[in-house]
N, C-alpha and C positions, 0 to 999 in steps of 0.2 A: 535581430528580429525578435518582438518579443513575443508572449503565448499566447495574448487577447489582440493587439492591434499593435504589429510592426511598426515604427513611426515613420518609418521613410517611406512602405507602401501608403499609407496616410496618405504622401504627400503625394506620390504618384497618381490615385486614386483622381486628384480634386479635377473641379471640373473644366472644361475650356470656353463656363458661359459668355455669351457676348456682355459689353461692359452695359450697364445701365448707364441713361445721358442725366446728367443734371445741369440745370437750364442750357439745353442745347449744348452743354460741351464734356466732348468725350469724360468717360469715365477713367479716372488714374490708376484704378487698381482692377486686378481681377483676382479669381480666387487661385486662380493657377499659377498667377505671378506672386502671390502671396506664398503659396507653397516651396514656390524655385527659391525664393528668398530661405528661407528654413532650412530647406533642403542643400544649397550652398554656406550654411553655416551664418548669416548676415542677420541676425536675430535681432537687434533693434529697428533695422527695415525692415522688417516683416513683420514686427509690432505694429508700425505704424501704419503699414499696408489692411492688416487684418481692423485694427482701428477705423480706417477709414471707411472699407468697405459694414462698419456697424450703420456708419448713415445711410448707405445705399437705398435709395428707395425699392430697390429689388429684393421682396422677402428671401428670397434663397443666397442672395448675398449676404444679407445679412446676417443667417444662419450663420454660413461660412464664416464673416467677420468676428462674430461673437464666437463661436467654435476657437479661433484662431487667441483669442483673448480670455478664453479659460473662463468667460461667462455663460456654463453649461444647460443652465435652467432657461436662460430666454434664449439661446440657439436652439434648443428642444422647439419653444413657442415660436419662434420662428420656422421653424422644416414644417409645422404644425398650417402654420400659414401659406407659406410655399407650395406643402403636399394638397392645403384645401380649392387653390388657385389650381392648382396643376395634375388633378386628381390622374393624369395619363401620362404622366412622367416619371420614368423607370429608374431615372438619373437619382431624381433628388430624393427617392427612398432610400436609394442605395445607401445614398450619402447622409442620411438620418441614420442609418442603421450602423452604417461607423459610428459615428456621434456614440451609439448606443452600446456598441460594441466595446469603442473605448472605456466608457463610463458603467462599465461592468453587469450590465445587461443580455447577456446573449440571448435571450428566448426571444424579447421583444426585435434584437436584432434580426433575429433568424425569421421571424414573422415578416419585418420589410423588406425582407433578400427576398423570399419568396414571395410574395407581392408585387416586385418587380419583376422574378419571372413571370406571374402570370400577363402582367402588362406587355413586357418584350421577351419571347420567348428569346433561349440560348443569350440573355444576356451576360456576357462574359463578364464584368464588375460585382454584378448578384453574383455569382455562382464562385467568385474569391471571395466574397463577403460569407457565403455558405462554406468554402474550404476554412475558414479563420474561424468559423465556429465548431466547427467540427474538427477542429485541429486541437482546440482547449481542451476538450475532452480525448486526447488520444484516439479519436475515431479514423476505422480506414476509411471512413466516405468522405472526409480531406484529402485523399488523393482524389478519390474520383470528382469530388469538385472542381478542383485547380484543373484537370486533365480538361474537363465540361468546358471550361474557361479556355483555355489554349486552343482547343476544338472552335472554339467561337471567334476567338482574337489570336491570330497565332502574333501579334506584334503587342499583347498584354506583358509585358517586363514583370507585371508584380505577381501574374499569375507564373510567371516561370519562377520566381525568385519565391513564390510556396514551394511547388514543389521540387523544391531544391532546400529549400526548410524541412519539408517535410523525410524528403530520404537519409541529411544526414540526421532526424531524428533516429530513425532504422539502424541507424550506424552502416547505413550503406554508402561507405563517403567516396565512392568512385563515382554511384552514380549521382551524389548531392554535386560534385563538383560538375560534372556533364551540366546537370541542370543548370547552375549557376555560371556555369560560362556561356550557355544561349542568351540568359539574360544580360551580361555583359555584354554579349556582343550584340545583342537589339540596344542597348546603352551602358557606353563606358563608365555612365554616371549609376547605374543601378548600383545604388550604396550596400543594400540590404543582399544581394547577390555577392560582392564584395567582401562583406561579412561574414557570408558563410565561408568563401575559399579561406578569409583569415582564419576562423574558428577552426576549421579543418588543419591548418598547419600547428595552431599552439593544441589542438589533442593528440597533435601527432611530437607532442614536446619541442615545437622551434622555438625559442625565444622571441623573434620577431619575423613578421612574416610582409613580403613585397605588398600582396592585398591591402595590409594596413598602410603604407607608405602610401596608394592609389585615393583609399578613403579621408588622408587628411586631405588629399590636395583638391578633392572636392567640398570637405568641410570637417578642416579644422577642428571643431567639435563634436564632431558626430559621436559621443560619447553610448551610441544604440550598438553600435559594431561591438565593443568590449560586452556590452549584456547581452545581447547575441551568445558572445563567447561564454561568458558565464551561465548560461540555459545551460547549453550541451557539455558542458561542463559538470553542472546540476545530473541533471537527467542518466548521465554516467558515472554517478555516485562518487565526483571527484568533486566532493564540497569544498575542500578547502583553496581549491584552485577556482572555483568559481568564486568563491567570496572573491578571490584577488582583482578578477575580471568585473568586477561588479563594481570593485572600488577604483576602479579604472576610470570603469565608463563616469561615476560621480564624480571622477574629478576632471573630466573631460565637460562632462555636462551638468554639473551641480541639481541644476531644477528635471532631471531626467527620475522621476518620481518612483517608476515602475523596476530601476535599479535600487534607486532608496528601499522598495520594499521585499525586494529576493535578496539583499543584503541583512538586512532584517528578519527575516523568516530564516535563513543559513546560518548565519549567524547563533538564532538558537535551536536550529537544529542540531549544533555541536555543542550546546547546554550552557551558551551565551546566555547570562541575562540583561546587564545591565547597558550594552553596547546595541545588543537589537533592540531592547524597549526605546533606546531615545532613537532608534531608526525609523523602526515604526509608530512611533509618534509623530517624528516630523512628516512622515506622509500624511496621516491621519487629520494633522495639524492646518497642512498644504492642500488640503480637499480630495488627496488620494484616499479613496476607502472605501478597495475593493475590499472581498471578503477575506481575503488570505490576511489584510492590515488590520481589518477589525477584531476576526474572531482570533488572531494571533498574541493581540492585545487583551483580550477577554481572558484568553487561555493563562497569558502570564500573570495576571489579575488574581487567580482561581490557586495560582500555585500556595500561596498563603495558606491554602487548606490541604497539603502535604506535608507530608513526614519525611526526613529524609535522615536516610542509616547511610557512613561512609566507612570503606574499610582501607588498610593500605592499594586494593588493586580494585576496588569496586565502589561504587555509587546508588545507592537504591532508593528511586522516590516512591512513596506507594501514599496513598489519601488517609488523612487520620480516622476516616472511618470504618476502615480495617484493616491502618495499617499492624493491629498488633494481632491480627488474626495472619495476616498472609507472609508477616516478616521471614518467621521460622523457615517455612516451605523455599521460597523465593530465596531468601538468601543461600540455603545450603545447595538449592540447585543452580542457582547463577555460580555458587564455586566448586560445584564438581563441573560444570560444563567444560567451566576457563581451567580447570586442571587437566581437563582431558584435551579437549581442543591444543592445548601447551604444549603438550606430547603430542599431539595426531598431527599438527600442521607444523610442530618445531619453529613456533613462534610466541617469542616473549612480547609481549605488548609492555611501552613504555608509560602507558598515561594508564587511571583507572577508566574501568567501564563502567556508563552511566545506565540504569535499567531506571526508565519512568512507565509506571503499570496504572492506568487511566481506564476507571470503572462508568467510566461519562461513555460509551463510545463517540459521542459528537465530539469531545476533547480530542481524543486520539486522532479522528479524525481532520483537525484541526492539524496536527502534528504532521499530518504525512498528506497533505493537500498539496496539487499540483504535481504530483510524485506518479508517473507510468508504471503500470503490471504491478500493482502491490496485491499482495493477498490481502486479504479485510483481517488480517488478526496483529500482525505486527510489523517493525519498517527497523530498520537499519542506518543512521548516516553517522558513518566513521565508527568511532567507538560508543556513541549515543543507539540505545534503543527504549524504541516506543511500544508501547504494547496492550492491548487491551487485558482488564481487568478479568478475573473469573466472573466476577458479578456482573460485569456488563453483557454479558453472555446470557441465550437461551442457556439452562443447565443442560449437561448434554452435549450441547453443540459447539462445543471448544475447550480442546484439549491444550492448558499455556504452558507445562513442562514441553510439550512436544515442538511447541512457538518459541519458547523460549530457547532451546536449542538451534534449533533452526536460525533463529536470528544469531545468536553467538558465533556459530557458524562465518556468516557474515563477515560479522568483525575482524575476525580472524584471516578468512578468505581476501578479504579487504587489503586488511593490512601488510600481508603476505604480499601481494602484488601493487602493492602501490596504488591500490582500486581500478588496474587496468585490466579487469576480467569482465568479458560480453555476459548480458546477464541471464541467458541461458543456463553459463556454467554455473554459477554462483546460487543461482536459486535450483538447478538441480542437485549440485551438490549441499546444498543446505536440506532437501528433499528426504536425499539418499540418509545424510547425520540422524534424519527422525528415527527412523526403524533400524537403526543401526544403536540407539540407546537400548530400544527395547522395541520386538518384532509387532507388540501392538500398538508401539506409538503412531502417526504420522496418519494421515489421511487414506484411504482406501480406494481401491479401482471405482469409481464414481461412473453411473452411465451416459453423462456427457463425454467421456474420456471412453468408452468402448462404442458410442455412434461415431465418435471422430477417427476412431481406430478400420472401423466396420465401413464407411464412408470416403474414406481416405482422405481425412483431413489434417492431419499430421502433417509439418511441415519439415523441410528439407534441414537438417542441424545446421548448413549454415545460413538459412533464415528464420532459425527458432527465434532472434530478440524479437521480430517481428510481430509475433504472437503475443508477449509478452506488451509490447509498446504500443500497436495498434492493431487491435484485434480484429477481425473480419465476421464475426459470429459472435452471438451473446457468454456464449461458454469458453471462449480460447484461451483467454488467460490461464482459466483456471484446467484447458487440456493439458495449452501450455508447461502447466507447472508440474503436472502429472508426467508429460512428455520427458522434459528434461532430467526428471528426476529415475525416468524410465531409463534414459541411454546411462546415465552414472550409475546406477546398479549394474546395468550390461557391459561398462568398461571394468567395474569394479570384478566383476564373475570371469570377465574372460582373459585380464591384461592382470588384473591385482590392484589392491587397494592403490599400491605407492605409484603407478599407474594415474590417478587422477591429481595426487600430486606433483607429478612430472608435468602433468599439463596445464596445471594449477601455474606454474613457474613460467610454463612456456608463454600463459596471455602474459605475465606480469613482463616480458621480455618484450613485448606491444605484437606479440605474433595473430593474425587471425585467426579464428574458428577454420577455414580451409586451410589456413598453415600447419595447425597445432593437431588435426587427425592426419592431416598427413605427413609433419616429420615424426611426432610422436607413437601413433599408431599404424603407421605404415600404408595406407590406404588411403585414395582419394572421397572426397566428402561421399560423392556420390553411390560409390562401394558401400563405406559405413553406413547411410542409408539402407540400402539394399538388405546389408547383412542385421544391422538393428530391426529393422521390419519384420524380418522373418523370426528371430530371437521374441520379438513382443508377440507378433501372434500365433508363437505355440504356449509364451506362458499367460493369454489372456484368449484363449481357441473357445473354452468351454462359457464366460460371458459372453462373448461376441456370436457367439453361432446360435444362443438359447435367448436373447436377449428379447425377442419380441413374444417367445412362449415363454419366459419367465412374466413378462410381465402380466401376462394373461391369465398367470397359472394362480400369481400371487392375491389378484382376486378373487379367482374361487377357494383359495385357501383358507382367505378371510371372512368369504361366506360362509364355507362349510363351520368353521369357529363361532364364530355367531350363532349358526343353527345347531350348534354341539353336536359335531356331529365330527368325532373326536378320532376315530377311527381314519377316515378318508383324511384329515389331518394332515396324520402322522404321516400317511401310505406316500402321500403326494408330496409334502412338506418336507421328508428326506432326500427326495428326488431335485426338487426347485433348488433347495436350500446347495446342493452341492453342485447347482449348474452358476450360481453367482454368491461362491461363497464369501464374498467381500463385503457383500451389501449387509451391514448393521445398522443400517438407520430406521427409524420409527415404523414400525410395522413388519419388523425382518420376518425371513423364515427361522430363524433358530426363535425370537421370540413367540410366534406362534405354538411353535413345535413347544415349547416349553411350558403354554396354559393349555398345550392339550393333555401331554404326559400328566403335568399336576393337579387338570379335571379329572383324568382318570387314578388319579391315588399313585402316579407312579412318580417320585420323586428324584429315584435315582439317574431316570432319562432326564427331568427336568432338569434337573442339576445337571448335569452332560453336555443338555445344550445351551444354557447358557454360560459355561467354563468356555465355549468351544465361541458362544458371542463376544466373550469377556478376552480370551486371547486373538480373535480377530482383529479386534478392536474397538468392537462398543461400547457405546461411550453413557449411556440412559441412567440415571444416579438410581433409578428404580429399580431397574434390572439388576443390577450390580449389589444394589443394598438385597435384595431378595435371594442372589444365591448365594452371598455372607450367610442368610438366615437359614437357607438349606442347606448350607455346608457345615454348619453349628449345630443344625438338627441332626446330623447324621453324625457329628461328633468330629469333622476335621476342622479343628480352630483355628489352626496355623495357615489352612487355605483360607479359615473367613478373614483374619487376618490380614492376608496377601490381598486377599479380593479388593477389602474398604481401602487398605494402603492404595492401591492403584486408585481408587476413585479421590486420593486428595489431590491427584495430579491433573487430575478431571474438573472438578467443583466443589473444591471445599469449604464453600460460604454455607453449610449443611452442621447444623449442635449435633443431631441424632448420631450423623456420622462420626465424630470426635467422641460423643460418650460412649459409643459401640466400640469402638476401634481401642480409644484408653482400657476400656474394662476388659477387651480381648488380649492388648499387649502387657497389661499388668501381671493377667490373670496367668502368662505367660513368663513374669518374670522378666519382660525387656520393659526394663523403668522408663530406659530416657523418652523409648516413644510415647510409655504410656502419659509423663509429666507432660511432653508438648501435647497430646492431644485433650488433654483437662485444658491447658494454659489455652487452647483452642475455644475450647466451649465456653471459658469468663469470654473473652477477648471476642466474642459473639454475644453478649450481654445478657446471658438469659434469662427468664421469668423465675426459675428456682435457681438465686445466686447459692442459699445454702449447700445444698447435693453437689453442684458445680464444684464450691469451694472445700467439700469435705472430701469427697475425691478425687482431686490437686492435693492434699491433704495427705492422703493413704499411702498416693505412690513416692510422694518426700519422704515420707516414713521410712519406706522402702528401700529409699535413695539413701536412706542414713543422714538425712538433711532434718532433723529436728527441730532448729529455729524456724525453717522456714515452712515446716510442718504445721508448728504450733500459730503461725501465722496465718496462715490460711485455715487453721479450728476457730483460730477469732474472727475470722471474718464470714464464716460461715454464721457465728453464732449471732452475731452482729444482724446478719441479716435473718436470723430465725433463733431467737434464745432458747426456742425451748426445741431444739431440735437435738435428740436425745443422740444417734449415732454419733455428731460431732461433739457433744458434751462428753461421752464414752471415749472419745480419743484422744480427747484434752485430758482425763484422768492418767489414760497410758503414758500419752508424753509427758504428765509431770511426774511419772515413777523415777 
């Protein structure tokens, strides 16, 4: 089944109009005999059928006809006809909205599904037409649609055979198979029900499975069953087993387009180029071009303007227009990560790991399209990661050392298991790897994640993928990730690190989340519940019980600031600040507290509370550049030091920061940092290439590098002859 329009529900879908007569004798074809033809695999009668029915004198046949015959633009003008004659027919919306559906429209789809309800209330056809679009986007209102629908028709096959799509999306393949054997058994033909019980045996590693034996003998070709397989293959980050299933289904159905293009797309999600671009061309070619074909194609277009650094165990694309700004950074942290990660999971990876950093976020985007529960910062397939740019970021608002780990993780956790780990685990324990480099890495108790606490929105561990795949609420994903990352700290405190590696092994051994707490941790899921709940809300008692006087509090804090009125501040502002001391972001209580102290001349609090924002984990390039300046003031250089260091893991597309930080780590005697932070501020192109280039200049000196000292005095001069300091140091070097 695929993610926009199933083809064998397609086929079920069509209608049972009566035939139109021409000159008085019966009509040969109809649309629904047109479909059975398709649907039994008989694909030159079914051309001919769909052909015929283009002359039909019945505009909605002819829709039909031309639909069937891949002339997309006058079957549109014809439903157009059809819908203007029939303006109170709920039928042939519907069936425009497929049309539309397929043809990669959803909005305008979802506008005729609805339109038909209002014409025939509880129409069960619309409300599968509303489940297929709300299923592309991972939305939980795809069940409740298809449910809407069974509610209305309990003898709908296509509405059972969603949600039967829909649960083993879930990975709840007990009850994907329930579902898919009702629709069986309303029809032994329901192909696309058949599919799924196949899909569920090859994730469960059979080689071959009896469902598939049933599917040929209904159609021979039905090359949708094997893309089927390849989705949920996809979708549980077993890429390379999907491509297999994908090139199944093409060779079962060659013109099966929608396989051409998730082969294509997979393909270079594992850093294919030349194999997916003539893929996605030929759909592109063939009149497939959805978005995923287009801007897939655009993106690999765009690669020309990357740089790419390879090592014996690594791959790093970064965009030439900085890439010699972010190489240094990137690269030394991509290999402490995989050096520690080597040791932590005691696994050697055999292929290099490919890191592509995409300053476009619409590219990265492009990257990880189609992909459930992804954080918006970075994506994972196999040893390939994607990941957005510092620049493509508010400053501030993304931390890519911290992403970057996190994703390496991944890899590692991946590889480790053969990629048979629920993605629960994987993305809490990539979570927990954040604040496990460093305690202010990783994101913070966020207050969507203490109303879901506070609420009881927290889901049962072994329905966490749930959250993750189809959300129920605008914020779940991201409680989600908060969630998971919560119970792997709590395994980690109460069991021990090697603890999450034991059960790290135990998915890759295909055990479930109820198997894996319970042979592993000794306790049934529902216990662990129990006992995690209580562990979270005493270490998160003091957000959740103040969260709605915090939030009250925080703006009269901001008023009293405003009205300088510096006193009441402070009073109130120690009090807030320590009922949600997580909260760093834009308008925190340590930053206020901080221009109060420094309104009043007292520096040493300022500097206090922003060390105390700065190791929470604040992330403001301004806040951070300003207690470097108070911590210089007061004469500790090694913490202003320490401070900008942390802000290059932050947002280091900033000169100021690189010339602060060089002249602090020079000034200190540790050359190498202070060389890469000069090589920093050229590699940012700036307006005084001279001063740039003469201190690059100083610290080679330093370094005992004198050629390549004297190199950079000539280039300084170059850009400024008469600039006197690098004329002074050219003399020194030629003593």
């Amino acid at each position: 089944m695929k993610r926009v329009l199933p083809a064998g529900l397609t086929l079920t879908l069509a209608l049972c109009a009566q035939p139109a007569r021409r000159d008085s004798r019966p009509e040969p074809y109809t649309a629904n005999g047109c479909a059975l033809l398709v649907k039994h695999g008989r694909m030159q009668e079914a051309q001919a059928c769909y052909t015929a029915l283009t002359e039909s004198p019945n505009s909605y046949l002819r829709a039909e006809g031309l639909w069937g015959v891949r002339n997309y633009v006058e079957a549109n003008n014809q439903f157009k006809v059809a819908i203007a004659a029939n303006p109170k027919n709920a039928e042939y919306r519907v069936r425009w909205g497929r049309l539309f559906l397929e043809r990669f429209n959803k909005e305008e789809a979802a506008n005729l599904f609805q339109e038909a309800l209002e014409i025939q209330k509880d129409y069960a056809p619309a409300y599968v037409g509303m489940a297929l679009v709300a299923a592309d986007g991972f939305s939980a209102k795809a069940v409740e649609f298809a449910q809407k629908a069974i509610e209305s028709d309990q003898k709908l096959v296509e509405a059972q055979e969603v949600l039967a799509y829909l649960a083993l999306e879930d990975n709840d393949n007990e009850k994907a198979a329930k579902e898919a054997d009702k629709a069986i058994a309303m029809s032994p033909e329901a192909l696309d029900a058949l599919a799924i019980r196949a899909a569920i045996d090859f994730l469960s590693d059979k080689p071959s499975s009896e469902w598939m034996d049933r599917i040929m003998k209904v159609n021979p070709v039905y090359g949708q069953a094997y893309s089927t397989a390849g989705h949920f293959f996809v979708i549980n980050r077993r890429y390379r087993e999907g491509i297999a299933y994908y090139r199944k289904a093409i060779d079962l159905d060659p013109g099966l387009w929608e396989a051409h293009s998730q082969l294509g797309v997979n393909l270079m999600r594992l850093g294919g180029e030349d194999e997916p671009r003539k893929e996605l061309e030929l759909c592109y070619n063939n009149g497939y071009r959805s978005a995923e074909v287009v801007n897939s194609l655009r993106l690999m277009d765009s690669y020309k303007n990357f740089k790419t650094y390879k090592t014996a165990t690594t791959i790093l694309r970064l965009h030439k227009k900085e890439a010699d700004l972010l190489y240094p950074y990137f690269q030394s942290e991509l290999d402490r990560a995989m050096q520690t990660y080597e040791k932590k999971y005691q696994v050697k990876l055999t292929v290099p790991v490919q890191l592509e950093v995409y300053p476009d976020h619409e590219d990265f985007a492009v990257r990880t399209m189609g992909v459930p529960g992804l954080g918006a910062l970075g994506v994972t397939f196999g040893t390939v990661v994607a990941m957005d740019s510092p620049s493509g970021r508010t400053p501030g608002s993304f931390h890519w050392a911290s992403t970057l780990w996190h994703e390496l993780s991944h890899v590692y956790v991946l590889t480790a298991t053969n990629h048979r780990v629920p993605r629960w685990f994987t993305e809490g324990l990539a979570v927990y790897e954040e604040t496990a480099v460093e305690p202010d890495w990783g994101d913070r108790l966020d207050p969507e994640a203490i109303d879901a606490i506070a609420t009881n929105k927290l889901l049962p561990v072994a329905e966490l993928d749930r959250g993750f795949v189809r959300p129920s609420y605008p914020s779940q994903v991201i409680v989600s990730y908060f969630q998971a990352g919560q119970i792997c700290d709590y395994i980690a405190q109460k069991w021990g690190y090697p603890k999450l590696l034991e059960m790290m092994h135990s998915f890759g051994g295909l055990k479930t989340t109820p198997q894996v707490i319970q042979d592993d941790l000794k306790m049934s899921p529902e216990d662990f519940d129990k006992q995690f709940l209580i562990w979270l809300k005493v270490h998160t008692e003091g957000p959740v019980a103040h969260l709605a006087e915090w939030k009250k509090s925080m703006k009269e804090i901001a008023a009293n600031l405003k009205a300088q009125k510096y006193d009441e501040v402070i009073e109130q502002g120690l009090k807030v600040r320590d009922w949600y001391p997580d909260y760093v972001e834009s308008g925190s209580a340590y930053q206020m507290l901080a221009d109060a102290y420094q309104a009043k001349g007292d520096k040493k609090n300022a500097t206090l509370q922003l060390e105390k924002y700065s190791a929470t984990g604040g992330r403001s390039s301004s806040l951070i550049k300003r207690l470097a300046s108070l911590q210089q003031e007061a004469g500790e250089d090694r913490k202003a030091a320490a401070t900008l260091e942390r802000l290059n893991y932050i947002y280091p597309e900033d000169e100021d920061l690189h010339r602060r930080l060089g002249d602090l780590l020079l000034a200190q005697n540790r050359v190498p940092g202070a060389i890469r932070e000069y090589q920093a501020v050229l590699a940012m192109k700036p307006l005084d290439q001279a001063s740039a280039h003469y201190e690059l200049a100083k610290a080679l000196r330093v370094a005992q590098r004198p050629d390549d000292a004297r190199e950079q005095v000539l280039e300084a001069l170059e850009a400024a002859p008469g600039y006197k300091p690098a004329q002074q140091l050219l003399l020194q070097l030629s003593k």
